[in-house]
N, C-alpha and C positions, 0 to 999 in steps of 0.2 A: 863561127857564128851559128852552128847547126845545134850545138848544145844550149840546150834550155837554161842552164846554168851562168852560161859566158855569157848569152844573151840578155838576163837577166842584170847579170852583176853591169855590164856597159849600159842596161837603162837605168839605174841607178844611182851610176857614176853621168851621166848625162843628168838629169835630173836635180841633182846635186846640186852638179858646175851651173846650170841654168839659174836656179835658184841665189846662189852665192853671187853670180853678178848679176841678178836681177836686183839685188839688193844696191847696189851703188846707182844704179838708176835714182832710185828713189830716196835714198839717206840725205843725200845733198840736199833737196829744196825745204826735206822735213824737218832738216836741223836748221834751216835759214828760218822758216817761220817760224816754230815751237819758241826754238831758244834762242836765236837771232844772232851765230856766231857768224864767225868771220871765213872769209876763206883761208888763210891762214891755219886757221886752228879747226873747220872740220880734214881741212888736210894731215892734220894730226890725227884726228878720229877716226880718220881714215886709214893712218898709218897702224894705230893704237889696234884696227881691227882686224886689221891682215895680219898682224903680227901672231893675233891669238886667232 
């Protein structure tokens, strides 16, 4: 962790990770009001997203 390098790349890869499940926080309620799906089927958007 003394390398600027290592250092660098782990805030990164933190930053990242935080961001990608920040993202599930907020998808769910934005797809309930936008488009009004079901839970069923953003459990699929959901699936559909992790996948890619």
């Amino acid at each position: 962790m003394k390398s600027p390098k290592i250092l660098s790349a782990h805030l990164v890869s933190i930053l990242q990770m935080t961001g990608q499940f920040t993202i599930y926080a907020y998808i769910t309620p934005y797809l309930q009001t936008t488009m009004g799906l079901s839970a069923p089927i953003i459990s699929l958007v959901l699936l559909v997203y992790g996948l890619a």
